[in-house]
C-alpha positions as CSV (number, residue, x, y, z in Angstrom):
1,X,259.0,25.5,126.3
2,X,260.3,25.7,129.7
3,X,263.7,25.4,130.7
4,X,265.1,22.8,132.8
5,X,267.4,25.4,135.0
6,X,268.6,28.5,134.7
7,X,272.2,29.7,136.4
8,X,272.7,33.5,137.7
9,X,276.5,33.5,138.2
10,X,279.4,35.5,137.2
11,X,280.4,33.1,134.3
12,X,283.0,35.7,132.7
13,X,283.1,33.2,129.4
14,X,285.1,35.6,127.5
15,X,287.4,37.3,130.2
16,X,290.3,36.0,131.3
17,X,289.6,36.0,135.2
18,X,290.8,32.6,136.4
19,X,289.4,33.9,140.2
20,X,287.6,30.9,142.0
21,X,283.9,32.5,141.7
22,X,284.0,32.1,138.1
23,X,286.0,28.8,137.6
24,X,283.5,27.6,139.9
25,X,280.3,28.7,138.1
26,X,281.6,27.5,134.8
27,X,282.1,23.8,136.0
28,X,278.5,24.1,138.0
29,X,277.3,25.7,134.1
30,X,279.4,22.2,132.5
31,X,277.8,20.0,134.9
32,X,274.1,21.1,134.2
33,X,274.4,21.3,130.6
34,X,275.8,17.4,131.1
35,X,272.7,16.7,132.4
36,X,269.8,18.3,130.9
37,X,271.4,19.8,127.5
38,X,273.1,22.9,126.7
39,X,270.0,24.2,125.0
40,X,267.6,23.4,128.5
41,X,270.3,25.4,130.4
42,X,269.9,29.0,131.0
43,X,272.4,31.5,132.2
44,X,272.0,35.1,133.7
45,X,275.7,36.7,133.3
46,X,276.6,38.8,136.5
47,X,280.2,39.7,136.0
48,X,280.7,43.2,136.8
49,X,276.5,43.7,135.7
50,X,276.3,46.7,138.1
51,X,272.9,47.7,136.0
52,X,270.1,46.1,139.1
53,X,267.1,47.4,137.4
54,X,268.3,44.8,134.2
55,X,269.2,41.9,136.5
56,X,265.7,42.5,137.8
57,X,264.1,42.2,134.9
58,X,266.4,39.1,133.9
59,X,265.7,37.5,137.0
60,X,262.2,37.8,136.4
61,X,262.5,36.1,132.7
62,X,264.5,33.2,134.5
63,X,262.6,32.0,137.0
64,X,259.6,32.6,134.8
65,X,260.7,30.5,132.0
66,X,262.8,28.1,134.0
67,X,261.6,25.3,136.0
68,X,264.7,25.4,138.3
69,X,267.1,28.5,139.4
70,X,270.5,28.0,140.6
71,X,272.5,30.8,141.9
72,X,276.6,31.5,142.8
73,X,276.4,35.0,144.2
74,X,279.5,36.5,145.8
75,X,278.9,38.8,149.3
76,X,277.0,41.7,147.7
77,X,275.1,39.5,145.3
78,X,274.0,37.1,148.0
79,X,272.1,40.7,149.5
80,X,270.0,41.0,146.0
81,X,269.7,37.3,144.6
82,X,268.4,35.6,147.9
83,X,265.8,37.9,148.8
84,X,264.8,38.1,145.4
85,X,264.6,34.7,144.2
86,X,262.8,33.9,147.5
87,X,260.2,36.7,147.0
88,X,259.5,35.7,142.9
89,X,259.3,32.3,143.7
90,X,255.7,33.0,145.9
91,X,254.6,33.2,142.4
92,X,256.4,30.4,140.7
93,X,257.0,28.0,142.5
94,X,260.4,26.8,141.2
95,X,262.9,24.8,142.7
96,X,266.0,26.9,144.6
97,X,269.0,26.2,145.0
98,X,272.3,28.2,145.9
99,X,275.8,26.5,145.3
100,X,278.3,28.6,147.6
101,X,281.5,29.5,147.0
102,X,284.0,29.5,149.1
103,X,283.8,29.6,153.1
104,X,282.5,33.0,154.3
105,X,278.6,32.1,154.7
106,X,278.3,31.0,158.1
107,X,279.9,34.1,159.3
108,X,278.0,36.3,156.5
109,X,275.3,35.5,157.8
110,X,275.7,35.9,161.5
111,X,276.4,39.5,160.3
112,X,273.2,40.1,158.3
113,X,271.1,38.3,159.6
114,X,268.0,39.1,157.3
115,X,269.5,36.5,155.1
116,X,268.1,33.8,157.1
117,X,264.9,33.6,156.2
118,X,265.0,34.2,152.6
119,X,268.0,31.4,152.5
120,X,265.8,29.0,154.4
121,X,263.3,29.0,151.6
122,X,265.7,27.7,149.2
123,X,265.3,23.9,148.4
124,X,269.3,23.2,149.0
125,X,272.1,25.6,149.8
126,X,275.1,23.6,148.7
127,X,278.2,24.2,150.4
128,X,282.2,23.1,149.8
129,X,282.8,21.3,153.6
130,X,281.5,20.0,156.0
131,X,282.5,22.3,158.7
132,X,280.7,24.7,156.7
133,X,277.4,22.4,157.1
134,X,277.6,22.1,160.6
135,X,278.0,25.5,161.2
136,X,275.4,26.5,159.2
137,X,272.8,23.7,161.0
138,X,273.7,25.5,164.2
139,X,272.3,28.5,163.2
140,X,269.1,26.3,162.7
141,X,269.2,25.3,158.5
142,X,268.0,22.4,157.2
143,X,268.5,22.7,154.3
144,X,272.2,22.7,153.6
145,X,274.2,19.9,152.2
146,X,277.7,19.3,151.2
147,X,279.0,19.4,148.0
148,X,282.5,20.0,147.2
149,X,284.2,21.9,145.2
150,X,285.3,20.2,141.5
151,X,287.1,20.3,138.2
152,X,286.3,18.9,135.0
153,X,289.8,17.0,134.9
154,X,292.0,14.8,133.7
155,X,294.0,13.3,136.6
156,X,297.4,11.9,136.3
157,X,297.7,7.9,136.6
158,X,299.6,6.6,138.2
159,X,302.7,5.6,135.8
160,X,302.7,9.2,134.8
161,X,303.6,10.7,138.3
162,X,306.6,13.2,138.5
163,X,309.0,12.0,140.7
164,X,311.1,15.1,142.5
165,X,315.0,13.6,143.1
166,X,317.4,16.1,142.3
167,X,317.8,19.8,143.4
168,X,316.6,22.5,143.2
169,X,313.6,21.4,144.5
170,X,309.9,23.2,142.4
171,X,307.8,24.7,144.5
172,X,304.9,26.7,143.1
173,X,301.7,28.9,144.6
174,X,298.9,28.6,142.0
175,X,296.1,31.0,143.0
176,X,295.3,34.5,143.2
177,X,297.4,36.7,144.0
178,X,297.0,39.0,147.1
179,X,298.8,39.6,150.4
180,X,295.9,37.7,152.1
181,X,296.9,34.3,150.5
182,X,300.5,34.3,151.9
183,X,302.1,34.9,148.6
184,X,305.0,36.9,150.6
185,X,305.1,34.4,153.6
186,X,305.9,31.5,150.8
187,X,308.6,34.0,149.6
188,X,309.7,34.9,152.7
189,X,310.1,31.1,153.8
190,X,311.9,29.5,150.8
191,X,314.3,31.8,150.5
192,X,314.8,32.3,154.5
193,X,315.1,28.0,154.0
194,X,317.9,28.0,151.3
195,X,319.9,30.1,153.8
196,X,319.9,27.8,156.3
197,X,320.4,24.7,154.0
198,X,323.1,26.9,152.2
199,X,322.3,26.7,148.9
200,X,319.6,27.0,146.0
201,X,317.5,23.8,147.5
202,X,314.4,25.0,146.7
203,X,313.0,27.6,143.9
204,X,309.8,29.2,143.4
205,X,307.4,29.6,140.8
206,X,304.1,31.9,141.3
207,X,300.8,31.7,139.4
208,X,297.7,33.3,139.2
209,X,296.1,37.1,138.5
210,X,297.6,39.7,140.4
211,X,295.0,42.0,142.0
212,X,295.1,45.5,140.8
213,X,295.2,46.7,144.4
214,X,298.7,44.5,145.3
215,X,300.5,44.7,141.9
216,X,302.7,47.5,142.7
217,X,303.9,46.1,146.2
218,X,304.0,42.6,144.3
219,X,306.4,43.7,141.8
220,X,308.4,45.7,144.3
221,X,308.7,42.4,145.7
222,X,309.8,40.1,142.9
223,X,312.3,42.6,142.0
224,X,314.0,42.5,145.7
225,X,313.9,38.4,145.7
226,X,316.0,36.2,144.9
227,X,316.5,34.9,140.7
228,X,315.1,31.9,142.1
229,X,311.8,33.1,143.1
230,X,310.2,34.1,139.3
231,X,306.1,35.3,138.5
232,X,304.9,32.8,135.5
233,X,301.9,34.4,134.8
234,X,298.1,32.8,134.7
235,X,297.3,29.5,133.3
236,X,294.0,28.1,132.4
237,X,292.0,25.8,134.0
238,X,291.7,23.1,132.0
239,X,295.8,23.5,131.7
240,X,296.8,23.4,135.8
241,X,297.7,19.6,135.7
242,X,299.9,20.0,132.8
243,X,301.6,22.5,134.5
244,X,301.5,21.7,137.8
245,X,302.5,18.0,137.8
246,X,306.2,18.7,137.7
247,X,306.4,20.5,140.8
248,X,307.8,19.0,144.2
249,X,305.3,20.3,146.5
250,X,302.6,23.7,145.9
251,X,302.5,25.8,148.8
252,X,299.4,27.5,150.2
253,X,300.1,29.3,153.3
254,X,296.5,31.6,153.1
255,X,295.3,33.2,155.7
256,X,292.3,34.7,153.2
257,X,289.2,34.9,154.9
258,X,286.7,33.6,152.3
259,X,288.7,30.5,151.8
260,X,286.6,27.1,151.4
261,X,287.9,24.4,149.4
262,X,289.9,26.3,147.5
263,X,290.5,25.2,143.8
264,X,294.1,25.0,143.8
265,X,293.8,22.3,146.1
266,X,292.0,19.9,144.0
267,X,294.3,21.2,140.8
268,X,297.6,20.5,143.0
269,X,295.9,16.8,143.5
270,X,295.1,16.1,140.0
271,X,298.8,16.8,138.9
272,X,299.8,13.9,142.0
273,X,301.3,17.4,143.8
274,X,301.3,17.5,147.5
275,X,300.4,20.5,149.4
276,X,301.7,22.3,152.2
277,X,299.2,24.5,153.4
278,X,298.1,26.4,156.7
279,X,295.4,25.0,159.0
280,X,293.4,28.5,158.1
281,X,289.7,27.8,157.7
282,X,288.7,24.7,156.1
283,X,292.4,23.6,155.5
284,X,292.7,21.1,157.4
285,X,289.6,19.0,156.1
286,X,291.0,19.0,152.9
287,X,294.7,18.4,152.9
288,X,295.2,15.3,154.9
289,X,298.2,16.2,157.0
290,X,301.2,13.5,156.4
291,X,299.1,11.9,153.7
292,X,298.5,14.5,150.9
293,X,301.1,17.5,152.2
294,X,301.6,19.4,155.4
295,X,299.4,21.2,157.5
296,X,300.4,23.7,159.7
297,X,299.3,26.3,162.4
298,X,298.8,29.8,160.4
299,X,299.7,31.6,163.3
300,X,303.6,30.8,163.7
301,X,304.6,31.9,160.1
302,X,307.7,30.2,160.7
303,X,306.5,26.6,161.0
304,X,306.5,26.6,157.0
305,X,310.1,26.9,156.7
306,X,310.0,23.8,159.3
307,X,308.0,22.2,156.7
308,X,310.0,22.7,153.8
309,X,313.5,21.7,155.5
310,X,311.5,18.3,156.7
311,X,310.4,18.5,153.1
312,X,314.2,18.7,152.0
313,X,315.3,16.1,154.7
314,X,312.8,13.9,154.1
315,X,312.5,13.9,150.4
316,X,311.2,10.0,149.2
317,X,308.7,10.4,151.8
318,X,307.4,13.4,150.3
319,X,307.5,11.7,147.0
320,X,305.3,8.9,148.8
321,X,302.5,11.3,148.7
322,X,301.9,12.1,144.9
323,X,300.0,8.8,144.6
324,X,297.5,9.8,147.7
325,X,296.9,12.8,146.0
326,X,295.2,11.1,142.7
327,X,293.6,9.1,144.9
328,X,292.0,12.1,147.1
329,X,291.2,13.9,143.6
330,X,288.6,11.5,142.6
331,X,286.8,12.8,145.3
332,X,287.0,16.2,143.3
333,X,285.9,15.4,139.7
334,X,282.6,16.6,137.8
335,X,281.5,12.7,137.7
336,X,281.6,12.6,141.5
337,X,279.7,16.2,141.7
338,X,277.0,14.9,139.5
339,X,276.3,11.9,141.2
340,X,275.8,13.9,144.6
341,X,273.6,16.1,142.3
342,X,271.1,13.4,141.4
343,X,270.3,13.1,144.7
344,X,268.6,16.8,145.1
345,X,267.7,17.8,141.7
């Protein structure tokens, strides 16, 4: 009997990589097996599968014995899967589709592109913005649609909203951690802002899975900040909006270039936290600026210390914002990605 999809992704079930590649291909996993079954749902594991002529051969199997494939490749994998799925499927005819993560395609493929034609054979290539769709249908696809990122959540109601009103302040980052994500610029600025206010206003707490190559300089860091700047480790995913929703503000000041909609978004609106994030990429679709955090220009580092004294100045009007960010997280849920699913699958 014929499976209803199969999923090549890098799933990562029993690792403890909270990256957004695998978050992302277990909720797209979730999803399906909501709606046709765990046991019609097929997976072809990729995480760190550097054996080709076995994912070849797996490949084959899955798109044999599946009657749909679905695929979350990162930059290298996009190389193998695409042209591959698109050359099998001249014998089976199944249905395509490739759910992108992150926001590095349009450009990716301006770089290689061979990718195009291959890509325009799937049936949809779902992608997290819409600036990411446009872009895309410039470079003449049709068949790309938007479908944003999501979390299999439970988002905080209303009555149980964490109210900041007494210093110091929590501020938190909540993602991996490299240079590239502004990890020191957020250390940099709240400490550089308690100087000028004078005193401990703020304090920092970081999250997320230190890349091998930046743990050295990341430690060397930490250990030349202040107390109030402290490394809490990894959390799972399906704990971010216990942990998150007593924080005054999360602060994302990437400047990472495969950023889409970035998870921590969506985890910082569940929790009712607002963000205050650069206008790098796809940014500045996502966080409404004045409405569910701050948006600035990632070029003047120096406008997020502007945004966290306004912040301190200006702090019930900050508060104002928690609400509009359990509002916008609807927008985010696995519900919401399902019911944009039926439309394609």
């Amino acid at each position: 009997m014929m499976k209803k999809i199969g999923i090549s992704a890098p799933f990562d079930f029993k690792g403890m990589y909270h990256g957004g590649q695998c978050v992302k291909a277990r909720e797209v996993y979730s999803a399906f097996c909501d709606k046709y079954e765990k046991e019609n749902v097929e997976i072809l594991e990729t995480y760190h599968d550097k054996n080709y002529i076995k994912l070849l051969f797996k490949s084959f199997l899955m798109i044999k014995n599946c009657e749909r494939v679905a695929m979350l490749p990162a930059h290298n994998g996009v190389k193998i899967f695409a042209p591959l799925y698109a050359f099998l499927n001249k014998i089976f005819k199944r249905k395509l589709y490739y759910f992108v993560v992150g926001g590095w395609l349009p450009e990716y493929i301006e770089e290689n592109k061979f990718l195009k034609k291959p890509l325009k054979k799937f049936d949809a290539i779902f992608v997290e913005t819409n600036i990411m769709k446009e872009k895309l249908e410039n470079q003449g696809f049709e068949n790309v649609f938007y479908f944003p990122n999501f979390r299999q959540m439970e988002i905080l109601k209303e009555d149980e909203l964490v109210y900041s009103n007494s210093e110091p302040f929590k501020l938190c980052t909540f993602s991996r951690i490299i240079k590239e994500k502004g990890i020191e610029d957020a250390i940099k600025s709240v400490t550089e802002t308690n100087e000028k206010i004078g005193k401990d206003a703020f304090n920092l707490d970081i999250y997320g899975v230190v890349d091998d190559d930046y743990k050295e300089e990341f430690e060397n860091i930490l250990k030349n900040s202040p107390s109030y700047i402290e490394y809490k480790g990894c959390v799972k995913p399906e704990n971010a909006t216990c942990v998150l929703k007593d924080y005054f503000a999360l602060l994302f000041p990437t400047y990472y270039n495969g950023e889409g909609l970035a998870g921590t978004l969506i985890d910082a609106f569940a929790s009712g936290v607002p963000v205050i994030a650069t206008n790098w990429r796809y940014n500045s679709e996502i966080v409404k600026d004045g409405f569910t955090g701050i948006v600035y220009n990632y070029e003047d580092k120096k406008l997020l210390n502007k945004a966290l004294y306004d912040a301190y100045l200006n702090v019930d009007k900050f508060n104002l914002m928690k609400f509009n960010c359990i509002m916008e997280a609807e927008k985010y849920t696995k519900q919401t990605a399902l019911k944009i699913l039926e439309k394609y699958l």
